[in-house]
C-alpha atoms as one frame of an Amber mdcrd trajectory, in Angstrom:
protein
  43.615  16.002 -16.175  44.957  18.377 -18.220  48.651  20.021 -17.496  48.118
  23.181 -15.218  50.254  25.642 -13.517  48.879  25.005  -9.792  51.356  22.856
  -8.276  48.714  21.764  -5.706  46.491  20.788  -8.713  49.280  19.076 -10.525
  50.460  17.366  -7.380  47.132  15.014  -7.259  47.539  11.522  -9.047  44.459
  10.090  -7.613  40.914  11.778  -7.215  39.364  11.316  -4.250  35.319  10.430
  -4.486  32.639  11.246  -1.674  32.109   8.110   0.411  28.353   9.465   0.847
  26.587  12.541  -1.406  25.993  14.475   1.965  27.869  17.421   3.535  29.197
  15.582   6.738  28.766  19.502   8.694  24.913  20.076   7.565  24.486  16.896
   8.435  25.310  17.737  12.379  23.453  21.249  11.818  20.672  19.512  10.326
  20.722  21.640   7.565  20.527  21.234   3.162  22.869  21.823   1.136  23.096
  23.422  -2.807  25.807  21.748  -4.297  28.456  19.648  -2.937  33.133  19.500
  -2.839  35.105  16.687  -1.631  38.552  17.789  -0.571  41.875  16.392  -2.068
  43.798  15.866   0.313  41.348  14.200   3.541  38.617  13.609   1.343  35.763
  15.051   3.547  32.773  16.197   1.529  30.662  19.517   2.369  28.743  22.006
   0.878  29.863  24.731  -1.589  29.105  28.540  -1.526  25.735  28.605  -2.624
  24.929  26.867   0.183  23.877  28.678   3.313  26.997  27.035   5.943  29.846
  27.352   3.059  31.585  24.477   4.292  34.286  23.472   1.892  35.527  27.087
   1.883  35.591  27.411   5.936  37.239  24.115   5.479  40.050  25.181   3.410
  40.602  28.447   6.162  40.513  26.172   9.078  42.964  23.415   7.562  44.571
  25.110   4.263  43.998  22.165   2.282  43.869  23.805  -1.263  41.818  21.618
  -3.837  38.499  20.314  -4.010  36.480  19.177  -6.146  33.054  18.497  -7.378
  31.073  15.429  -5.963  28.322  16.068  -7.940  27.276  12.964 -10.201  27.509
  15.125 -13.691  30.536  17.189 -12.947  33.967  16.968 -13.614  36.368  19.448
 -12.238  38.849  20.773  -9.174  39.908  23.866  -8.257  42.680  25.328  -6.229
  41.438  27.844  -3.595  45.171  28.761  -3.071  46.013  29.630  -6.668  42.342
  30.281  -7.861  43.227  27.649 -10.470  39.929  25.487 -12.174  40.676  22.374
 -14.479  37.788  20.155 -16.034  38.983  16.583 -16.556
């Protein structure tokens, strides 16, 4: 990744991968999902805000864990709800 000023961005030496391409809340709800985050720092995976349950960012509220970032297959990025900070890798 490329040097950033988000110290919760910079902190990560390891990505964490979804263990399964499902948002573990919907799942419960029985509901779909849009698009989907796996957090940094437990590495739970849930939906993102185009989806209808917004579970990654309720996530971060509930816990404060700052970064997620994209399990999608073709993406390649994180970003820092704290500091509003986005890097591609």
């Amino acid at each position: 990744m490329e040097q950033v000023a988000c110290s919760h961005i910079s902190a990560i030496s390891e990505l964490k991968v979804a263990k399964e391409h499902v948002c573990e809340e919907c799942v419960k709800l029985g509901d779909d999902w849009v698009h989907l985050r796996t957090c940094q720092e437990c590495g739970v995976t849930l939906c993102c805000d185009d989806s209808k349950n917004k579970h990654a960012t309720a996530h971060f509220h509930a816990t404060a864990h700052p970064v997620i970032s994209s399990a999608e297959y073709n993406e390649r990025w994180v970003w820092c709800y704290a500091d509003e900070s986005f890097v591609t890798y």
